[in-house]
Biopython code that builds the backbone (N, CA, C, O; Angstrom):
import numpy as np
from Bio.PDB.StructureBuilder import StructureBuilder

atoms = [
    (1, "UNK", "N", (0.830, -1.173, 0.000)),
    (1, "UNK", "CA", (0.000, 0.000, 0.000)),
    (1, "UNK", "C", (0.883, 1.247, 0.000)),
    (1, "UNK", "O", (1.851, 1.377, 0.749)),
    (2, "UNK", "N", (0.456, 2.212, -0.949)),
    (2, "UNK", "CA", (1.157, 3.220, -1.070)),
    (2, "UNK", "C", (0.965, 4.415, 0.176)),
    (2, "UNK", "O", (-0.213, 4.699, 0.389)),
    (3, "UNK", "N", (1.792, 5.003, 0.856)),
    (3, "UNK", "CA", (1.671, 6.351, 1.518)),
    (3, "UNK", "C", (1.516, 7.576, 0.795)),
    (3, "UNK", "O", (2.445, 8.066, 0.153)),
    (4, "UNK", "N", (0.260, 8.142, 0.882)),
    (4, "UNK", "CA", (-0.277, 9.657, 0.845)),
    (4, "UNK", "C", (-0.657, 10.036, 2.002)),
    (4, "UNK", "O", (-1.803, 10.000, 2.449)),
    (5, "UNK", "N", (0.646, 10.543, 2.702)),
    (5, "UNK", "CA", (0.256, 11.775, 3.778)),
    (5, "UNK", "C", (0.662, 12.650, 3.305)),
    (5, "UNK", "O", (-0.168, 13.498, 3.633)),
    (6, "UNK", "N", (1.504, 13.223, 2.623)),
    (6, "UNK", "CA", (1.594, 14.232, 2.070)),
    (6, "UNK", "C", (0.041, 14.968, 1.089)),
    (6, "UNK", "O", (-0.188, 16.172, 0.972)),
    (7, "UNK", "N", (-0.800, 13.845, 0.521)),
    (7, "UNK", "CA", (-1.879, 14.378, -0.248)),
    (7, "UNK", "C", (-3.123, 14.484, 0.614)),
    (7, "UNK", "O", (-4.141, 15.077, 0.256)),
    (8, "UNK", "N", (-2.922, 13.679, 2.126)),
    (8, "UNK", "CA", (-3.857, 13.731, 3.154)),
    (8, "UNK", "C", (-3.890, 15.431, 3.935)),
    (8, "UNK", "O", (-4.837, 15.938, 4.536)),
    (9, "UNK", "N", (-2.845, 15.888, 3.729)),
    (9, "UNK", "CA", (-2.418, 16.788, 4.643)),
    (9, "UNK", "C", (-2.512, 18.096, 3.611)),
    (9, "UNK", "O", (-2.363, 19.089, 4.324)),
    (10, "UNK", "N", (-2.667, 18.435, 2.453)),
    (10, "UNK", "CA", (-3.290, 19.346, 1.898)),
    (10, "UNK", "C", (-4.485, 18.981, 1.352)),
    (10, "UNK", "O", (-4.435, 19.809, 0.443)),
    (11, "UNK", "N", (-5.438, 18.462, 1.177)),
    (11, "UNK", "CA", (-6.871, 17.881, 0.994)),
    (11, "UNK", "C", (-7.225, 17.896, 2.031)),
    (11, "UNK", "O", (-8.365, 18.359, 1.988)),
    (12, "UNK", "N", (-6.813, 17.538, 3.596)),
    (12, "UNK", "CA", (-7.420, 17.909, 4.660)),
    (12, "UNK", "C", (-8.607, 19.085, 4.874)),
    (12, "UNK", "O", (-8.226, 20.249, 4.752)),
    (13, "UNK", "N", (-9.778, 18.886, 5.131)),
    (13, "UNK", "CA", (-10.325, 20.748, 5.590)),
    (13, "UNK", "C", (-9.813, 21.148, 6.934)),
    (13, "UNK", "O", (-9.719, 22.271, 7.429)),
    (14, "UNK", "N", (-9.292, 19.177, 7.738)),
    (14, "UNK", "CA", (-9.301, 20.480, 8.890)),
    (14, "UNK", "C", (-7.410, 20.609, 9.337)),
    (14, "UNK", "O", (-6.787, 20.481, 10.390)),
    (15, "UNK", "N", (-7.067, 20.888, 8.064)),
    (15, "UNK", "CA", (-5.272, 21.056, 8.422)),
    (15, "UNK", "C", (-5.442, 23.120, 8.672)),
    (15, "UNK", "O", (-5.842, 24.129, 8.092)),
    (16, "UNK", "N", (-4.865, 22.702, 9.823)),
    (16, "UNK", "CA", (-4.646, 23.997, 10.683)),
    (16, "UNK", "C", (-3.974, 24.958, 9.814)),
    (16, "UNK", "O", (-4.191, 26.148, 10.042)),
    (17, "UNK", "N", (-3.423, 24.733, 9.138)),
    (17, "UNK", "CA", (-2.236, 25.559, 8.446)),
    (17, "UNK", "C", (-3.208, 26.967, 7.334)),
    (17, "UNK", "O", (-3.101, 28.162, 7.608)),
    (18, "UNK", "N", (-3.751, 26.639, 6.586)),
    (18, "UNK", "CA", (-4.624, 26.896, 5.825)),
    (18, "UNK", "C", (-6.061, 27.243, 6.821)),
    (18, "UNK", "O", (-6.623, 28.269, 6.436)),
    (19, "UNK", "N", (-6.507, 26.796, 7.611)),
    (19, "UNK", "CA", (-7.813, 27.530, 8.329)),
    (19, "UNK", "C", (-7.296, 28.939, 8.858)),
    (19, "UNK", "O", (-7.817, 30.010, 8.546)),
    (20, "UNK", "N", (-6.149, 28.785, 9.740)),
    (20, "UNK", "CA", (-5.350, 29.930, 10.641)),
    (20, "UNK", "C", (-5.039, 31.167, 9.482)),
    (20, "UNK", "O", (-5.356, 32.345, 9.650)),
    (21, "UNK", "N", (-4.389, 30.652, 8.344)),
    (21, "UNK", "CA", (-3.924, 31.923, 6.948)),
    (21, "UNK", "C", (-5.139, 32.759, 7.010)),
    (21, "UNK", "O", (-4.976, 33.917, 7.393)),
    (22, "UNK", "N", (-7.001, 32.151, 6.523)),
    (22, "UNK", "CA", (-7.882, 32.887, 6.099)),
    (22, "UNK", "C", (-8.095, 33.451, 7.604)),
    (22, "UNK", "O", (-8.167, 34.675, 7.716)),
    (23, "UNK", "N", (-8.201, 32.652, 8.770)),
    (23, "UNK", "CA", (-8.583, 33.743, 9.611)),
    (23, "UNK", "C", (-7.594, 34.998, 10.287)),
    (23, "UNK", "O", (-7.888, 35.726, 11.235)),
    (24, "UNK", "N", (-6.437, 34.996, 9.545)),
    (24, "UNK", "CA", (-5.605, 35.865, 9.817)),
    (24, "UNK", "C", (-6.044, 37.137, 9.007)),
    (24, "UNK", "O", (-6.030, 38.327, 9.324)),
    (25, "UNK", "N", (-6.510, 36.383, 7.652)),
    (25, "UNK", "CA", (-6.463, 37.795, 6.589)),
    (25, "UNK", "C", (-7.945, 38.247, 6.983)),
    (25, "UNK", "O", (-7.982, 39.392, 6.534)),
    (26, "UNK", "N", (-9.120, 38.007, 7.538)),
    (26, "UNK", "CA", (-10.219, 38.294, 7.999)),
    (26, "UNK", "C", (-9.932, 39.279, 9.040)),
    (26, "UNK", "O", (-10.150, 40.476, 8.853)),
    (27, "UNK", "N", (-9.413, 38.783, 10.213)),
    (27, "UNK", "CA", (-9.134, 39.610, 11.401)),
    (27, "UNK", "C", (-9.002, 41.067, 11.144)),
    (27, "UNK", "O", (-7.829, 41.318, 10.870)),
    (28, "UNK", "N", (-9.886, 42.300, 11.124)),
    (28, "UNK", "CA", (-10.221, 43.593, 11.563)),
    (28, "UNK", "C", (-8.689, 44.013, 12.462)),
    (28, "UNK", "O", (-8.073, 43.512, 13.403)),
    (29, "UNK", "N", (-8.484, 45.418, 11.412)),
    (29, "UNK", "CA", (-7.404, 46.143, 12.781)),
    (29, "UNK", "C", (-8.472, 46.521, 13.815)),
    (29, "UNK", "O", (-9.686, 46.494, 13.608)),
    (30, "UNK", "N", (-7.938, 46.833, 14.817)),
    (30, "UNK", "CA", (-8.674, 47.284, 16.069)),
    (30, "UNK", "C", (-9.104, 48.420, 16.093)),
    (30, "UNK", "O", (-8.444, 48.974, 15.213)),
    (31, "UNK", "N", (-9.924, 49.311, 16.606)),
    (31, "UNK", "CA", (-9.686, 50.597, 16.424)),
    (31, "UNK", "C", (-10.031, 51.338, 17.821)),
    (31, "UNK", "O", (-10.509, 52.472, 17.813)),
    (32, "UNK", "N", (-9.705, 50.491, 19.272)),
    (32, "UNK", "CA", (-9.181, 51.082, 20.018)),
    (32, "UNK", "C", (-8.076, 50.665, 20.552)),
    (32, "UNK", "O", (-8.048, 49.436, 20.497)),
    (33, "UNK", "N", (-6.931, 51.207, 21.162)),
    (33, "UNK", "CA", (-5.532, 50.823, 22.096)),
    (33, "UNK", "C", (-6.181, 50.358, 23.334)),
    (33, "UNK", "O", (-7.294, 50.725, 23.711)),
    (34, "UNK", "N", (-5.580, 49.709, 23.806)),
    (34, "UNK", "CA", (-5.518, 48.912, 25.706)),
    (34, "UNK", "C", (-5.840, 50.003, 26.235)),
    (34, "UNK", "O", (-6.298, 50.579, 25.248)),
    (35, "UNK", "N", (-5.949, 50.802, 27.174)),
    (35, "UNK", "CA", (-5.965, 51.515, 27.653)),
    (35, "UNK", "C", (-6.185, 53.129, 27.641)),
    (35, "UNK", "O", (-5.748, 53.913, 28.484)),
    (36, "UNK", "N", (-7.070, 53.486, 26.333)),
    (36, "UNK", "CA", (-7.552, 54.470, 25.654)),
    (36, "UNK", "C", (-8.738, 55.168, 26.773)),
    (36, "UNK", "O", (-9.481, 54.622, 27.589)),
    (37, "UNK", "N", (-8.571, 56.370, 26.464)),
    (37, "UNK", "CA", (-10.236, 57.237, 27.192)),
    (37, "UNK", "C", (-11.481, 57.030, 26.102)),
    (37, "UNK", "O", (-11.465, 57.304, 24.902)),
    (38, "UNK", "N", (-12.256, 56.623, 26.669)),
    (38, "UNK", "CA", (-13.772, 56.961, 25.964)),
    (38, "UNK", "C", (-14.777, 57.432, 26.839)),
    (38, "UNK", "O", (-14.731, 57.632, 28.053)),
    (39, "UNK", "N", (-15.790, 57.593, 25.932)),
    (39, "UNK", "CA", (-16.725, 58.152, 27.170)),
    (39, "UNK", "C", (-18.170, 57.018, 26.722)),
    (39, "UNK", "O", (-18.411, 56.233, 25.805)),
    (40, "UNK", "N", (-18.734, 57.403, 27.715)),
    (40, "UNK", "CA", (-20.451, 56.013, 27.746)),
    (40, "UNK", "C", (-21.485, 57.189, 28.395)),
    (40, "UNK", "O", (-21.404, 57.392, 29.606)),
    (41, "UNK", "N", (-22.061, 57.648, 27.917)),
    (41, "UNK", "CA", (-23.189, 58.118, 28.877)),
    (41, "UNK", "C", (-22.213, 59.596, 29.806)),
    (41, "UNK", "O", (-22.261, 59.768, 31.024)),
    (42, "UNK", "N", (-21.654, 60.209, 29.113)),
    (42, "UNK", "CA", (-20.904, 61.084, 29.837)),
    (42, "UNK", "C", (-19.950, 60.696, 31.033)),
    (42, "UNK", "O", (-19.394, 61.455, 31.827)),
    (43, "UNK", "N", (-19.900, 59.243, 30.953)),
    (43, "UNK", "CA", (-18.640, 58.917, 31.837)),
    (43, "UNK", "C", (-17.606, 58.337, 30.966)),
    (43, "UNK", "O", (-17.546, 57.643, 29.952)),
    (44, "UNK", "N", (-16.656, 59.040, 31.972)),
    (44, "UNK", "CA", (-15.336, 59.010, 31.408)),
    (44, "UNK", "C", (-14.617, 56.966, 31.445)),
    (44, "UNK", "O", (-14.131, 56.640, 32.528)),
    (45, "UNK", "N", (-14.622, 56.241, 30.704)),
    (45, "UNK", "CA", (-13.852, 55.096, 30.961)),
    (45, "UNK", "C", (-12.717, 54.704, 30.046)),
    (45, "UNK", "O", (-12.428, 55.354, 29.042)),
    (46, "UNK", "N", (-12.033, 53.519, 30.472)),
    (46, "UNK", "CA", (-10.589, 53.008, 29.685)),
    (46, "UNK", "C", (-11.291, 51.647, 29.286)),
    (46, "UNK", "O", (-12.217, 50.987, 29.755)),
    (47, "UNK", "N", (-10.327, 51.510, 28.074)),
    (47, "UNK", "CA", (-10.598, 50.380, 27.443)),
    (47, "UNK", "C", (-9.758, 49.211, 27.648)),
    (47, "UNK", "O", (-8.548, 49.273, 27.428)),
    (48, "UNK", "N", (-10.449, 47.916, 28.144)),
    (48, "UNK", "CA", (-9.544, 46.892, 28.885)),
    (48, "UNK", "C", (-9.654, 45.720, 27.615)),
    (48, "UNK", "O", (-8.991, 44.711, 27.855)),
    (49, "UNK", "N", (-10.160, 45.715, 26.720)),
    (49, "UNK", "CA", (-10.210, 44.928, 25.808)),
    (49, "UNK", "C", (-11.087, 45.094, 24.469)),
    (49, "UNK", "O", (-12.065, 45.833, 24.575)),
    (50, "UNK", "N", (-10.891, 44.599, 23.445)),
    (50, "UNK", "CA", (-11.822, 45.212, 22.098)),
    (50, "UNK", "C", (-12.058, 43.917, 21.238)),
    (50, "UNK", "O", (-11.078, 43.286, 20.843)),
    (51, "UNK", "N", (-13.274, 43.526, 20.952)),
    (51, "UNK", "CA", (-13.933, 41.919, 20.435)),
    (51, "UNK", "C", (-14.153, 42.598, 19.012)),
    (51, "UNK", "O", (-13.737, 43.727, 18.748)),
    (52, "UNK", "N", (-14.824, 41.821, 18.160)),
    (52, "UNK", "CA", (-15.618, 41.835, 16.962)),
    (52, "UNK", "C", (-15.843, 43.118, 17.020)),
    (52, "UNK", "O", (-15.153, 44.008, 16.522)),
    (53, "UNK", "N", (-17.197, 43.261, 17.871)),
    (53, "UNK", "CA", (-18.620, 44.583, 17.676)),
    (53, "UNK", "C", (-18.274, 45.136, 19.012)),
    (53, "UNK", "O", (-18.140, 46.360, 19.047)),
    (54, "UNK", "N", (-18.117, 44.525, 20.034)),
    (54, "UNK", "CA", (-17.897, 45.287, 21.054)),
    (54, "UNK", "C", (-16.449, 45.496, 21.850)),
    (54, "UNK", "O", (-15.426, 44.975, 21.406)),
    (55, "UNK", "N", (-16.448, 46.307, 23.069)),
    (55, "UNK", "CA", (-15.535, 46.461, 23.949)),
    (55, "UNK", "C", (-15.770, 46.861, 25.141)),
    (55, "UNK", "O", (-16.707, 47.581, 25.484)),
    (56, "UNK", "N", (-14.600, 46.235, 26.086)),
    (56, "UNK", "CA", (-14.613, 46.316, 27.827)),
    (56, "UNK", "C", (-14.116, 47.483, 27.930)),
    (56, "UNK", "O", (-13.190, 47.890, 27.228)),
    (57, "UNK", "N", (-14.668, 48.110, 28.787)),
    (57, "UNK", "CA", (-14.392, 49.126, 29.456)),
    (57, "UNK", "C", (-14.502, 49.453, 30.691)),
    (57, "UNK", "O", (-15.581, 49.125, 31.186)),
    (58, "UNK", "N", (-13.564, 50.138, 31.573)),
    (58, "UNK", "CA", (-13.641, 50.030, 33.108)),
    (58, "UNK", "C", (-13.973, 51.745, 33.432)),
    (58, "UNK", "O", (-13.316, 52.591, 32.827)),
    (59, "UNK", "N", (-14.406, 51.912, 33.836)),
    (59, "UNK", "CA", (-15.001, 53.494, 34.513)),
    (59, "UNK", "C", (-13.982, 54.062, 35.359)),
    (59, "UNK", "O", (-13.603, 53.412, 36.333)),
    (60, "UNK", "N", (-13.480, 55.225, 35.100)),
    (60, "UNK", "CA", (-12.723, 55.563, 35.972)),
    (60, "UNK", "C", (-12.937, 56.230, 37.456)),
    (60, "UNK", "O", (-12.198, 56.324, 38.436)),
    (61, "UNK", "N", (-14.366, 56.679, 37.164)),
    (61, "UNK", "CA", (-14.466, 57.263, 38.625)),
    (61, "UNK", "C", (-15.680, 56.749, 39.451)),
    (61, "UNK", "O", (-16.663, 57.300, 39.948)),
    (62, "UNK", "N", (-15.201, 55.426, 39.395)),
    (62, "UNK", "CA", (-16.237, 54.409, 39.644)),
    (62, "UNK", "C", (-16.416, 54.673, 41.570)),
    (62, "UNK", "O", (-15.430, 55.269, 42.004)),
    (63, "UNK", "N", (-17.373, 54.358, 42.570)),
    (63, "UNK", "CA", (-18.382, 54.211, 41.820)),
    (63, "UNK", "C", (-19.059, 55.746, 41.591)),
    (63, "UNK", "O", (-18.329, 56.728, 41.723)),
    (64, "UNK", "N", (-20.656, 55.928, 41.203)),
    (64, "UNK", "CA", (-20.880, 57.507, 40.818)),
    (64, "UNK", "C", (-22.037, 57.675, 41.561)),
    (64, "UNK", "O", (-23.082, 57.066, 41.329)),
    (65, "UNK", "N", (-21.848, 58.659, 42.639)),
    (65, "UNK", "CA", (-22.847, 59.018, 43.492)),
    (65, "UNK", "C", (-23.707, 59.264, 42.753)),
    (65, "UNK", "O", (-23.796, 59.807, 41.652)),
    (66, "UNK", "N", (-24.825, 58.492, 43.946)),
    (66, "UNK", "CA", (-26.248, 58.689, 43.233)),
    (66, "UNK", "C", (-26.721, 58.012, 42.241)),
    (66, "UNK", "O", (-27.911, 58.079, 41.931)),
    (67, "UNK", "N", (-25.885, 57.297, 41.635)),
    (67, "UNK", "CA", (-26.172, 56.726, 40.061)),
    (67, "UNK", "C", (-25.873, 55.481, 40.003)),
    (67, "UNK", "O", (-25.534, 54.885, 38.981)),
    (68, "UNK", "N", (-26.025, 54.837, 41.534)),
    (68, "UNK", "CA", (-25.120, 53.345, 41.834)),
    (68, "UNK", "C", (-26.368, 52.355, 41.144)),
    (68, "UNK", "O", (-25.900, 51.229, 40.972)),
    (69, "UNK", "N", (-27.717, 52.429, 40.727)),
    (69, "UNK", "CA", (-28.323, 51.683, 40.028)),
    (69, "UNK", "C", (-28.282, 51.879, 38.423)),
    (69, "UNK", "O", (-28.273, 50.844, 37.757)),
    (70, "UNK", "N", (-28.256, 53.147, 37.733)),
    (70, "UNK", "CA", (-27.761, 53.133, 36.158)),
    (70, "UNK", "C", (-26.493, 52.617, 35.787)),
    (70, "UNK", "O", (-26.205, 52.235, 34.652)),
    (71, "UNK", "N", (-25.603, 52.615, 36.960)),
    (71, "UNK", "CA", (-23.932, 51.688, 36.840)),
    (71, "UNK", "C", (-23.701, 51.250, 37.816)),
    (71, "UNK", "O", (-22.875, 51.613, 38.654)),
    (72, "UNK", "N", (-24.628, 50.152, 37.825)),
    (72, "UNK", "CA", (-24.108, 49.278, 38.961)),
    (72, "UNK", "C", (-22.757, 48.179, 39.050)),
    (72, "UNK", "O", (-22.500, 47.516, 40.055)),
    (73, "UNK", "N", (-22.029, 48.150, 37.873)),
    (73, "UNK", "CA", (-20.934, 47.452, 37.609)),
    (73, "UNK", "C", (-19.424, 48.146, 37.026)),
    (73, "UNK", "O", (-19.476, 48.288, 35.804)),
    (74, "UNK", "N", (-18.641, 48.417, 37.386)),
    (74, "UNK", "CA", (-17.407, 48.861, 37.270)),
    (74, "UNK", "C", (-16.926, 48.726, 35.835)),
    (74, "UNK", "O", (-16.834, 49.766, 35.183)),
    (75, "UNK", "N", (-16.634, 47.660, 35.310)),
    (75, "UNK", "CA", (-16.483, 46.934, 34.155)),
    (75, "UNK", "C", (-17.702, 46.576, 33.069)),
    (75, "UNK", "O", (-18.590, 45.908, 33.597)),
    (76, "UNK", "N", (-17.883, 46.827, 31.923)),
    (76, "UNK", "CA", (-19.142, 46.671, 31.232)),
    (76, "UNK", "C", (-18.607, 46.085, 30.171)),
    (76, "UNK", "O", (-17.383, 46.018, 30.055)),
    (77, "UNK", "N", (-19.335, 45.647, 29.374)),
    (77, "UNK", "CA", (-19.255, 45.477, 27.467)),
    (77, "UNK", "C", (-19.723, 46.153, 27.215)),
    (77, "UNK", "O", (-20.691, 46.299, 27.962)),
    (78, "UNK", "N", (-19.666, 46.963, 26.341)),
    (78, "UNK", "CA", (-20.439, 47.922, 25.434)),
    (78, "UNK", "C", (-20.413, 47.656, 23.834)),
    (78, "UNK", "O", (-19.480, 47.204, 23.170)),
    (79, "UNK", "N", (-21.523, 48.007, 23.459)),
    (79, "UNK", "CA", (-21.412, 47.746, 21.695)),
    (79, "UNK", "C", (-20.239, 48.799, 21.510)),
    (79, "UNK", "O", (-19.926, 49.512, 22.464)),
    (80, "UNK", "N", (-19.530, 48.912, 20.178)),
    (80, "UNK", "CA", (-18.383, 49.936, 19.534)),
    (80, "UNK", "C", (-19.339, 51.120, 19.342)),
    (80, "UNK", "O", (-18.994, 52.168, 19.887)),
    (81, "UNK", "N", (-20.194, 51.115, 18.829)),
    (81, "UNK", "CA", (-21.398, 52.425, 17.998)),
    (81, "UNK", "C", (-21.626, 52.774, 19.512)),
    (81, "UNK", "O", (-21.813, 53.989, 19.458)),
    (82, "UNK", "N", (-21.705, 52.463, 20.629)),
    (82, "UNK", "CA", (-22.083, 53.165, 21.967)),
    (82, "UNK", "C", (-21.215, 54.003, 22.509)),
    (82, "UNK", "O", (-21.709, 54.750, 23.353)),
    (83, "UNK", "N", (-19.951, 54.140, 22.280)),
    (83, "UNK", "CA", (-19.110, 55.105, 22.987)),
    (83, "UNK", "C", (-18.324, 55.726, 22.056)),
    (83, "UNK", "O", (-18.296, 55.383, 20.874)),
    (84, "UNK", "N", (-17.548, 56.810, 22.621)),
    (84, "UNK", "CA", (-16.995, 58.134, 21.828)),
    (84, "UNK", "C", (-15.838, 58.792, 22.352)),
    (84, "UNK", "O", (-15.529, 58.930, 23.536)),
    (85, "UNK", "N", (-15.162, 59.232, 21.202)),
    (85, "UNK", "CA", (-13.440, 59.445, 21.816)),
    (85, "UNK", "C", (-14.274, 60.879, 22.453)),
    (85, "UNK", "O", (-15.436, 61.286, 22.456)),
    (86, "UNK", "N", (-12.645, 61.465, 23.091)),
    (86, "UNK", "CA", (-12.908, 62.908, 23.104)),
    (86, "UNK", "C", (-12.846, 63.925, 22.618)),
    (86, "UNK", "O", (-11.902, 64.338, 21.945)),
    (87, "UNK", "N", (-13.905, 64.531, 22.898)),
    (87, "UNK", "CA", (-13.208, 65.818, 21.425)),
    (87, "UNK", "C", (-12.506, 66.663, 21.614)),
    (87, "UNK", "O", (-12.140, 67.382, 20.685)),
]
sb = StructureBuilder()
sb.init_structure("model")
sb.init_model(0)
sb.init_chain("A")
sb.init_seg("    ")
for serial, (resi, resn, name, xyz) in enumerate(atoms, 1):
    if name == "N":
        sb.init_residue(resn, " ", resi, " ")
    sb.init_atom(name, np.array(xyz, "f"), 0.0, 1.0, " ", f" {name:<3s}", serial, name[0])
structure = sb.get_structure()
């Protein structure tokens, strides 16, 4: 019996080599830095991470008198279209 691993291993769908290339050339630049200012609702926060559609953001002047039920969490996700550099 003859050996084709060499013809197994590019005919493969699931050879890693070739899945990883297209999702490299897919992958979106980012378009915020680690640790950038934005704002949410007139609060000021930093950006702790950036997904697909959305991003983490931590509040800086957490927590906000008076307002401990509209932000009750330090850390949020937010959609990208929800927050805004500064002007």
């Amino acid at each position: 019996m003859q050996n084709n691993d060499d013809e197994k291993n590019t005919n493969n769908p699931n050879n890693n080599t070739t899945n990883n290339n297209n999702a490299n050339k897919e992958k979106e630049e980012p378009l915020f830095e680690k640790g950038e200012l934005l704002y949410f609702q007139d609060k000021a926060c930093r950006v702790i991470a950036e997904y697909d559609r959305t991003v983490c953001v931590e509040y800086s002047d957490y927590p906000f008198a008076g307002e401990e039920e509209e932000f009750p969490y330090p850390r949020v996700i937010l959609l990208k279209n929800e927050v805004r550099r500064p002007s």
